[in-house]
C-alpha positions in Angstrom: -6.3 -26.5 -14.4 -6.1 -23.0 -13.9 -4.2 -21.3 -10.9 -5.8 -18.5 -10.7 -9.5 -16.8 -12.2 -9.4 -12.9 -12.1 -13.0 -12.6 -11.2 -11.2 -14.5 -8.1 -8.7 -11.9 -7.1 -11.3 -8.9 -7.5 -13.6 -10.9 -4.9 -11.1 -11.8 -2.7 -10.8 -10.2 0.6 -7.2 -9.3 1.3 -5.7 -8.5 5.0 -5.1 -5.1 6.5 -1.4 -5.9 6.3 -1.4 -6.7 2.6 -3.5 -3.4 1.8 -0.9 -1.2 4.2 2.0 -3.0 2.3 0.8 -2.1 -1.1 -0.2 1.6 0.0 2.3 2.7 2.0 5.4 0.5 0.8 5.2 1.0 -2.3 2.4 3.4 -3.4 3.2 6.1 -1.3 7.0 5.2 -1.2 6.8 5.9 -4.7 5.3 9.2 -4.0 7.8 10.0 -1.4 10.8 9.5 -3.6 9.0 12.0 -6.3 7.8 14.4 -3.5 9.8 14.3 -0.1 12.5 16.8 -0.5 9.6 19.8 -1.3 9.2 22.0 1.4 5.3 21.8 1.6 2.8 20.6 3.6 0.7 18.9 0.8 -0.8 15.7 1.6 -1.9 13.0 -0.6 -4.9 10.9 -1.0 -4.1 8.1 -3.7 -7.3 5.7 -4.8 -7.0 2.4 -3.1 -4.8 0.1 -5.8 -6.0 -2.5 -7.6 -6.9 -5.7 -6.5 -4.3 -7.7 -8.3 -1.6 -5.3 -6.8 -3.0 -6.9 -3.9 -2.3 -10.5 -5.1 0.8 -9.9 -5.9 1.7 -8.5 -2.2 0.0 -11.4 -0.8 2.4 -13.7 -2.8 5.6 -11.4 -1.2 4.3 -11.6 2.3 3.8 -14.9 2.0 7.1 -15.4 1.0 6.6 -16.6 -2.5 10.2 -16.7 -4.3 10.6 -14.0 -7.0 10.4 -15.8 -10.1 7.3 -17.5 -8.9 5.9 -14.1 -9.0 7.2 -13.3 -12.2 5.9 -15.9 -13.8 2.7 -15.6 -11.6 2.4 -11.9 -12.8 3.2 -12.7 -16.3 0.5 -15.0 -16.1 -1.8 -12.7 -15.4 -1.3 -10.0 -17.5 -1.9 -12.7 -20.1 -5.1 -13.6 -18.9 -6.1 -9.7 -18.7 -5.0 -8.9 -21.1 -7.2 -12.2 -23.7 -10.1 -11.4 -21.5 -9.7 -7.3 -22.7 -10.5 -6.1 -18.9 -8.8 -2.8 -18.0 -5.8 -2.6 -17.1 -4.7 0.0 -14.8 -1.9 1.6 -16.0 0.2 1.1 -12.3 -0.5 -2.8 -12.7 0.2 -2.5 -16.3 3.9 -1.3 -15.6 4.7 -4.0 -12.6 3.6 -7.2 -14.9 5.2 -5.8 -18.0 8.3 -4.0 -16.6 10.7 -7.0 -14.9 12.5 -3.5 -13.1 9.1 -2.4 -11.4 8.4 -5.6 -10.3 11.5 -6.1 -8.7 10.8 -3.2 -7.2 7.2 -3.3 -6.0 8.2 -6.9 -4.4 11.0 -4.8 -3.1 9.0 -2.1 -1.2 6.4 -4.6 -0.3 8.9 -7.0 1.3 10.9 -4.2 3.3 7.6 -2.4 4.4 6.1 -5.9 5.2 9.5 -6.3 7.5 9.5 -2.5 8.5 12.8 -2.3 7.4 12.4 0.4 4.9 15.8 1.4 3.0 14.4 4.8 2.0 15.9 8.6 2.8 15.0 10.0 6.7 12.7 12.2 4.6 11.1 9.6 2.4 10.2 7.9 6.0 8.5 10.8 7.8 7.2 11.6 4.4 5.5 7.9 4.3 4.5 8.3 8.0 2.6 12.0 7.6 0.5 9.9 4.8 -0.1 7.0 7.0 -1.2 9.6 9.8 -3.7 12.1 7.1 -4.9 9.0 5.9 -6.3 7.7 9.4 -7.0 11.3 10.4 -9.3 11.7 7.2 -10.6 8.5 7.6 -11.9 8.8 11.2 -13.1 12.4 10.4 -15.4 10.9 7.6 -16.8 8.3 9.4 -17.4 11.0 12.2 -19.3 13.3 9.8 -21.0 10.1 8.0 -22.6 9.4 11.5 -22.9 12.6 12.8 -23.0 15.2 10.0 -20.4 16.8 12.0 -16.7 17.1 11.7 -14.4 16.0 15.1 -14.9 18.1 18.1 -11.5 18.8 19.7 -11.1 16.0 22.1 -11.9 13.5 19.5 -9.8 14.9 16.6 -6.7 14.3 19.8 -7.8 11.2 20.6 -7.8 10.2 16.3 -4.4 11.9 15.9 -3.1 10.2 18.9 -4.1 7.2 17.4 -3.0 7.7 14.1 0.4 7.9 15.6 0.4 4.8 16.9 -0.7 3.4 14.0 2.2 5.3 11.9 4.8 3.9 14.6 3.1 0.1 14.7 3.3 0.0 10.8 6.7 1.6 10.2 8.6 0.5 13.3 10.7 -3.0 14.6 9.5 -3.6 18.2 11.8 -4.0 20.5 11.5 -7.9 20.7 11.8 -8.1 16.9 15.1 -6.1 16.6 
């Protein structure tokens, strides 16, 4: 009996927190570590990761043990790789690279916790992404509906917003400290 079926994972809905974790933990942390010293003001937009990165984060915050995962991911990239599906190249090096793994459970796990170990400038780096991407995201829906961009109160009221979300996603409250 099989534990998992890929078609399964790409169908499966997967929470807000497991999509953050995987963006922002270890997508953009990524990113930050490669980008965070440069003095500019370039934001990025990275696709949406694969839906298997997703399983794999659902398994961390879930608080599956490591080498379940390893063997989970091995598993997988097996299966993918018989069935001759695309592999995307991110996905490719986490369930072939042991190190990257480690890693993305890593990132996932810490961001999951928010309890990120990275630089003071990897951090605001992370939470200028979290704040563009909410910004950009409300902005499009505004001009999807409206075939308008934000008028002034409402790009406040969206940043404003986006802040929270930023300090909700990266920040212990005080009751969890």
């Amino acid at each position: 009996m099989e534990v998992f079926n890929t078609a399964q994972i790409n169908k499966a809905q997967f929470s807000e927190d497991v999509r953050f974790a995987v963006r922002y933990g270890y997508q953009y942390r990524l990113v930050a570590e490669e980008n965070a010293e440069e003095e500019n003001s370039l934001k990025y937009n990275l696709p949406a990761a694969s839906d298997f990165l997703y399983w794999l984060a659902k398994m961390v915050i879930s608080g599956v043990a490591f080498e379940i995962i390893k063997t989970s991911a091995a598993a997988l990239w097996q299966k993918l790789k018989q069935s001759n599906e695309a592999i995307p190249e991110d996905v490719n090096k986490i369930m072939v690279d042991e190190e990257e793994l480690k890693r993305f459970v890593h990132y996932v796990d810490e961001f999951n916790l928010k309890n990120l170990s990275a630089t003071e400038k990897e951090f605001l780096f992370i939470r200028e992404e979290i704040i563009a991407d909410y910004v950009g995201d409300k902005a499009g829906e505004i001009y999807e509906n409206y075939h308008r961009a934000p008028k002034q109160k409402e790009f406040e009221m969206i940043t404003k917003e986006a802040i929270v979300l930023a300090d909700r996603l990266l920040k212990k409250s005080s009751s969890s400290k």
